[in-house]
Structures are given as structure tokens and as C-alpha cells.
Backbone as a printed PyTorch tensor [residue, N CA C, xyz], in Angstrom:
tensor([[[-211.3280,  -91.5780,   21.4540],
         [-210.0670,  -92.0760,   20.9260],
         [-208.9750,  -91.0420,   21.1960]],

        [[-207.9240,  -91.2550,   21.7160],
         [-206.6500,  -90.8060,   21.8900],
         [-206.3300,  -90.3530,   20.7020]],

        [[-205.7070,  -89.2150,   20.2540],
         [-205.1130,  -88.9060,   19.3750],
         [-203.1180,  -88.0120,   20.0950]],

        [[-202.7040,  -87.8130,   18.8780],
         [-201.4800,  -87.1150,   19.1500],
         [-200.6950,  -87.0620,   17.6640]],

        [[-200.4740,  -85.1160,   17.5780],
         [-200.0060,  -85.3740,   15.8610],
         [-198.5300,  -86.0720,   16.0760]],

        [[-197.9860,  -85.5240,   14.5380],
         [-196.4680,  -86.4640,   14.3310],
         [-195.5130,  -85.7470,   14.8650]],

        [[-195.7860,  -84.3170,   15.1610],
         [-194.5070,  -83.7210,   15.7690],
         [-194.5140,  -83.8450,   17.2110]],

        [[-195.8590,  -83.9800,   17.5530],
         [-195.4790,  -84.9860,   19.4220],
         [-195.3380,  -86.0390,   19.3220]],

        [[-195.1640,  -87.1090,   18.3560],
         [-194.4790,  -88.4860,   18.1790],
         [-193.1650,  -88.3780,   18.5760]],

        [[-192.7140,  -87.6210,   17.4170],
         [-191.1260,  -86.8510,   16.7620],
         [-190.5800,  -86.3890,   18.1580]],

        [[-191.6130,  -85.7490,   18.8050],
         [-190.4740,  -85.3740,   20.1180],
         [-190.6730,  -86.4570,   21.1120]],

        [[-191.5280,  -87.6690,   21.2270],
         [-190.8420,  -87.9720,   22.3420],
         [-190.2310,  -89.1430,   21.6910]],

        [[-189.8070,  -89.2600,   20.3390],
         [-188.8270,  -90.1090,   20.2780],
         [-187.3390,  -89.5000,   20.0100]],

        [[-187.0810,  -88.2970,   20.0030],
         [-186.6360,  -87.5270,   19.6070],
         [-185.5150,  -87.4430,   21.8020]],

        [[-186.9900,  -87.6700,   22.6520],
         [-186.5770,  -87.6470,   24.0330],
         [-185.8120,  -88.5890,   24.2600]],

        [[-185.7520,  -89.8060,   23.1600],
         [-185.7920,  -91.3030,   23.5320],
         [-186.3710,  -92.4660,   24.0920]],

        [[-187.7030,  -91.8490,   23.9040],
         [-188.6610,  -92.5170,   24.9890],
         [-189.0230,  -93.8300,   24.0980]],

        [[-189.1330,  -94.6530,   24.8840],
         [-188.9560,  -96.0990,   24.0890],
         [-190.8250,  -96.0580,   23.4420]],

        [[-191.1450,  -95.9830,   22.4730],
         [-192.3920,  -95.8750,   22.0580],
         [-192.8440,  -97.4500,   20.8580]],

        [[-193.7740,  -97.8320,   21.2640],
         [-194.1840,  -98.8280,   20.6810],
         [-195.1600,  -98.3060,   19.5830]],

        [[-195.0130,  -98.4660,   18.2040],
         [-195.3390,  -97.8210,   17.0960],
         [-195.8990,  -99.1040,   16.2780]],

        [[-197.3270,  -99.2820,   15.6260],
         [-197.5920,  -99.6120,   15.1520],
         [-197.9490,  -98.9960,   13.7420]],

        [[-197.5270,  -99.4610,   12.4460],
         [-197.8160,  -99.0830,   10.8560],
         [-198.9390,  -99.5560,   10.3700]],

        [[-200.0930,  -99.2290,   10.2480],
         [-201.1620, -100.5650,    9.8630],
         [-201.2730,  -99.8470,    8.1800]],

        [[-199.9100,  -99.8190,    7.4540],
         [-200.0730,  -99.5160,    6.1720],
         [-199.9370, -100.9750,    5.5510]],

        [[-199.8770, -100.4640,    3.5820],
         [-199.8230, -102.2190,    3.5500],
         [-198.2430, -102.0070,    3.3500]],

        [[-197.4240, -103.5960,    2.9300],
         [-196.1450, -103.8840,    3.1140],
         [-195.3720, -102.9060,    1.4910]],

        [[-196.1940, -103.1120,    0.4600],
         [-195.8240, -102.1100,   -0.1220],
         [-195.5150, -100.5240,    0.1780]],

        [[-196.0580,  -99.9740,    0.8820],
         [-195.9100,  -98.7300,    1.4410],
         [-195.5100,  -98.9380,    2.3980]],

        [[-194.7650,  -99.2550,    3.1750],
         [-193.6510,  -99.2080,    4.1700],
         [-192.5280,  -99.2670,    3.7880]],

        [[-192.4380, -100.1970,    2.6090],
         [-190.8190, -100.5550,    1.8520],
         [-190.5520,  -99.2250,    1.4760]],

        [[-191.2000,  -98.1830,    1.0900],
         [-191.2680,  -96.5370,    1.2900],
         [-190.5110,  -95.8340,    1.9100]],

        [[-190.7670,  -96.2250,    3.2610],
         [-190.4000,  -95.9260,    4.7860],
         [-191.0390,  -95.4310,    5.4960]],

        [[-190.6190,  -96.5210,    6.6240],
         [-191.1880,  -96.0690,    7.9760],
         [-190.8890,  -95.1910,    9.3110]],

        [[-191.0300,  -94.9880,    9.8750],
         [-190.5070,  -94.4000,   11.5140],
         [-189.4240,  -95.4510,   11.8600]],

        [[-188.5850,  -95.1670,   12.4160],
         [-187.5420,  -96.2590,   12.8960],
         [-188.4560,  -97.1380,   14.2480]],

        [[-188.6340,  -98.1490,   13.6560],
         [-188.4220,  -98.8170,   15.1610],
         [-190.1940,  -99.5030,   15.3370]],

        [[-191.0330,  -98.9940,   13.5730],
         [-192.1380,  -99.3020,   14.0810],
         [-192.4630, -100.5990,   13.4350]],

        [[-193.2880, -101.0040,   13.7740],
         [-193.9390, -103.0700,   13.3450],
         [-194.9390, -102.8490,   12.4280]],

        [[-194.4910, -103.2770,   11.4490],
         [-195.7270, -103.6130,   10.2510],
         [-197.1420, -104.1600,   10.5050]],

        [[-198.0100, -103.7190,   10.6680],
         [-199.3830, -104.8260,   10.6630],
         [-200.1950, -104.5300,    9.7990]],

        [[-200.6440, -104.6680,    8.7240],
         [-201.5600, -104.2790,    7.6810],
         [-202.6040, -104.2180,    8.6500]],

        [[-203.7820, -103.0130,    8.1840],
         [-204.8890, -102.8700,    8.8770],
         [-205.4000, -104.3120,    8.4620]],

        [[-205.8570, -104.6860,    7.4420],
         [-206.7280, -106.0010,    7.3030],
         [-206.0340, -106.9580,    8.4010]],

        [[-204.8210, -106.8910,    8.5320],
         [-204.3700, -108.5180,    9.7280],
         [-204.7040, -107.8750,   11.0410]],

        [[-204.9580, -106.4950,   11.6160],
         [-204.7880, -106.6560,   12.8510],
         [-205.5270, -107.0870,   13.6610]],

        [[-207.0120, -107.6990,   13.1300],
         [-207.8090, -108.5460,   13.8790],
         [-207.1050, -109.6690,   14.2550]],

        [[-206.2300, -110.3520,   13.0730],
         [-205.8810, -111.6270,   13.5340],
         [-204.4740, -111.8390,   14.2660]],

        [[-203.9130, -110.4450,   13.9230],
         [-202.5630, -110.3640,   14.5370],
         [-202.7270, -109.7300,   16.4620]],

        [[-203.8800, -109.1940,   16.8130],
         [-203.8100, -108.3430,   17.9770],
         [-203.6120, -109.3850,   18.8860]],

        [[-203.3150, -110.8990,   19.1470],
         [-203.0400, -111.4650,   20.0000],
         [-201.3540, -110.9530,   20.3810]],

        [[-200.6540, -110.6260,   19.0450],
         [-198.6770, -110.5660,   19.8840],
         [-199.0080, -109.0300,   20.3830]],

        [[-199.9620, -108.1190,   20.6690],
         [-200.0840, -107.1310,   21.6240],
         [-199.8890, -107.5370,   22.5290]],

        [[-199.0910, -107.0360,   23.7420],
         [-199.3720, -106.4670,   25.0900],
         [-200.1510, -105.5470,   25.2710]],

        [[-201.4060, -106.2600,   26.0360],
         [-202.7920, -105.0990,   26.8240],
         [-201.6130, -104.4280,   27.6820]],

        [[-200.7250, -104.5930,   28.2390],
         [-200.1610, -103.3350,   29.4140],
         [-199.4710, -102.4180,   29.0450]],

        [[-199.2700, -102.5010,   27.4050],
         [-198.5280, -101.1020,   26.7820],
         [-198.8240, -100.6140,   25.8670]],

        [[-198.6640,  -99.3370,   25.7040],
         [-199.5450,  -98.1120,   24.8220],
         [-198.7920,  -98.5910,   23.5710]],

        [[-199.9590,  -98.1140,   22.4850],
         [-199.2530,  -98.0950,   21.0310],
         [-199.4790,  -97.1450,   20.2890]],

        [[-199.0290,  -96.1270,   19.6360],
         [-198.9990,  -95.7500,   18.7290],
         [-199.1150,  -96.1000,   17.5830]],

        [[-200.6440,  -95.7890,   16.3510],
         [-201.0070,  -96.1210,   15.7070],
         [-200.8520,  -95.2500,   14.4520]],

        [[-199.9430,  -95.4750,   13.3090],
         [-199.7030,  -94.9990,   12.0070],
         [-200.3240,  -95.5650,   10.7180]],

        [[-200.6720,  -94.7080,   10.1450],
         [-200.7100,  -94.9020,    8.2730],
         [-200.8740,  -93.9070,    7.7630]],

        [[-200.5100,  -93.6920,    6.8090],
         [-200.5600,  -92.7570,    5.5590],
         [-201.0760,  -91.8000,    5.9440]],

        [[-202.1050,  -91.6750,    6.1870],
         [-203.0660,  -89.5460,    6.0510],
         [-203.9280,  -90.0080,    7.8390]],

        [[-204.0150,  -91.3490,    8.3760],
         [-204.8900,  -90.7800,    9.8030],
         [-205.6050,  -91.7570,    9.6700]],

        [[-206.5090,  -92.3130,    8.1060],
         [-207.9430,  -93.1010,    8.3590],
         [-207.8800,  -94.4710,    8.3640]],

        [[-206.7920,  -94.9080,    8.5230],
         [-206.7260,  -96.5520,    8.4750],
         [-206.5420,  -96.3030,    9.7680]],

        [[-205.6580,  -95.8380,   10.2620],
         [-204.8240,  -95.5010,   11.7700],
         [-206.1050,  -95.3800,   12.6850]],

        [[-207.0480,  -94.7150,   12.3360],
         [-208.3240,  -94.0610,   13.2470],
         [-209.1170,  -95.4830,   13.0030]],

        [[-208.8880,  -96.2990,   11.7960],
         [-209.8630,  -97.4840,   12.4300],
         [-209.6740,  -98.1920,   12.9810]],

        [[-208.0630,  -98.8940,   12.6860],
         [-207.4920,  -99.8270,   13.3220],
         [-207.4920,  -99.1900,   15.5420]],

        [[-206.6580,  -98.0190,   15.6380],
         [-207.0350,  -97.2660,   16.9780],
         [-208.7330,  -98.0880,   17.7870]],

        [[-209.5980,  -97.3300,   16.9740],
         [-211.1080,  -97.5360,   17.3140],
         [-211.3420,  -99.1360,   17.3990]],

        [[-211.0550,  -99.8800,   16.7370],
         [-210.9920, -101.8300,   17.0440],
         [-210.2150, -102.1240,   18.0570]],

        [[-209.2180, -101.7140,   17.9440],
         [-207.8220, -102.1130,   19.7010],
         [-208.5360, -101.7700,   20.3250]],

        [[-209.2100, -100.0890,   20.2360],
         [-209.2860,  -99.8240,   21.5600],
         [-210.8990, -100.8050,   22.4190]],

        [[-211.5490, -100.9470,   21.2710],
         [-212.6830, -101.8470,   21.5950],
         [-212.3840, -103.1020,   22.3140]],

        [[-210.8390, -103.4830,   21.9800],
         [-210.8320, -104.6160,   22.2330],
         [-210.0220, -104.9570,   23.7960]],

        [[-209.6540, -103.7290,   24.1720],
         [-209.1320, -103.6120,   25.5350],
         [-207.8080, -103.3510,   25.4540]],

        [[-207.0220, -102.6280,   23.9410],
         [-205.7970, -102.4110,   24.2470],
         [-205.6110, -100.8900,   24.5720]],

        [[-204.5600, -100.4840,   24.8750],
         [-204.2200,  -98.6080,   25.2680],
         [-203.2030,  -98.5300,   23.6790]],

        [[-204.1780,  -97.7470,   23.1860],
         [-203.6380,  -96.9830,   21.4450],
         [-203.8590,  -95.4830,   21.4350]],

        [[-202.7130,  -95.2480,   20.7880],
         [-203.5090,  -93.6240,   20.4480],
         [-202.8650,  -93.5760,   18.7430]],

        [[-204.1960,  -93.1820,   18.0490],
         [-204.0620,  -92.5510,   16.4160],
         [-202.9120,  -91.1690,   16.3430]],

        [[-202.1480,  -91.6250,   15.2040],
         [-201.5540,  -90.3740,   15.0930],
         [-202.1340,  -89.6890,   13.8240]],

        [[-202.1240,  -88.5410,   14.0630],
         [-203.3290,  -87.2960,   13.5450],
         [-202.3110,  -87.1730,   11.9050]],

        [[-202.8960,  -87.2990,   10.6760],
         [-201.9730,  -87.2820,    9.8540],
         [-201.5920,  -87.5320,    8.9950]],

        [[-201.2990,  -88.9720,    9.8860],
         [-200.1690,  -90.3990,    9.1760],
         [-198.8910,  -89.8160,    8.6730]],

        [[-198.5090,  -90.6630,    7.8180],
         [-196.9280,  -90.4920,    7.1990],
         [-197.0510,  -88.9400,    6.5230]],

        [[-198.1110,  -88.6680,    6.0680],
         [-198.0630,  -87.4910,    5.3130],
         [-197.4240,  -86.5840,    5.6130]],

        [[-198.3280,  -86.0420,    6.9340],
         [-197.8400,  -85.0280,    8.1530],
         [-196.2230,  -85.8510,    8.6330]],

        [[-195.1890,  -86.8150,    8.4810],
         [-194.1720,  -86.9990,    9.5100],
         [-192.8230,  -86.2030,    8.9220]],

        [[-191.9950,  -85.6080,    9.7240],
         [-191.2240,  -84.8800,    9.2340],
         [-189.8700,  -85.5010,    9.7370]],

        [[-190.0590,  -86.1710,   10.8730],
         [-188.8550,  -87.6130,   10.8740],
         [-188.2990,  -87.8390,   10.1730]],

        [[-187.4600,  -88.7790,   10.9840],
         [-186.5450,  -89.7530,   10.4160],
         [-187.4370,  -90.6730,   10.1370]],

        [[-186.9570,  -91.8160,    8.3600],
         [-187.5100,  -92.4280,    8.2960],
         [-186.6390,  -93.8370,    7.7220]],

        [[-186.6930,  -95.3660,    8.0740],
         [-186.0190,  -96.3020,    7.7710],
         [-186.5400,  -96.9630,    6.5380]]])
């Protein structure tokens, strides 16, 4: 499994690099805040949600401390998408947050 902590997130959005960010927290903890720019999917939906993925683009995978993030990561990636876990979660992010 791909990993990458939050301060190499932070910089390459920081580069502007258009990054596709997935939250697999639940909707209560996002209303919190999130990373700008990332898509809600509760870990429990992303079995049923991984069809609006694009297989041809990487995602970046968030939640809270790493271990939802590291399961949801480990299922995509089973399932033929390109993910990488961020090492962490929100805990570790020192971002901006919406």
C-alpha cells in the first residue's frame, strides 16, 4: 500500500497540484473540517460508492488518525483503483481546513 504523510499532501497542494482527495470519515466529522477540495465517502459506503471513481486517477485517502484510511486504501486498491493512505489522518494535518 502506498502511503504519504500530511505534510507531503500539504505541499503538493500547497504546489497546486490538482489532487483528488478522498475523506472516508463519517459526515459528522467532516462538518469539523476538511482539506479543501476533498469528497466525503464514509468508509462503510465506499464499497457501494467506488463505481463514481475513475480507475485512471490517483486518490488520496483520509480519516482521522490513518485506520479507516488504511482500510478503505487496501479495498480500492484490491479493487483496481491507484490510492495512496495518508499516514496520520486529520490528526497529523496542519492545513488549511474548510
Amino acid at each position: 500500500m502506498k502511503e504519504m504523510t500530511a505534510k507531503e499532501v500539504e505541499a503538493l497542494i500547497n504546489e497546486v497540484k490538482l489532487l483528488n482527495i478522498i475523506d472516508v470519515r463519517e459526515v459528522d466529522e467532516v462538518a469539523e473540517g476538511k482539506i479543501p477540495g476533498a469528497i466525503n465517502i464514509p468508509l462503510g459506503l465506499v464499497e457501494f460508492r467506488m463505481h463514481e471513481l475513475d480507475k485512471s486517477k490517483e486518490y488520496i485517502i483520509v480519516c482521522r488518525s490513518g485506520g479507516r484510511s488504511g482500510r478503505a486504501t487496501q479495498f480500492l486498491e484490491d479493487q483496481g483503483h491507484k490510492v495512496i493512505n495518508m499516514q496520520g489522518g486529520m490528526l497529523s494535518w496542519e492545513g488549511k481546513i474548510e
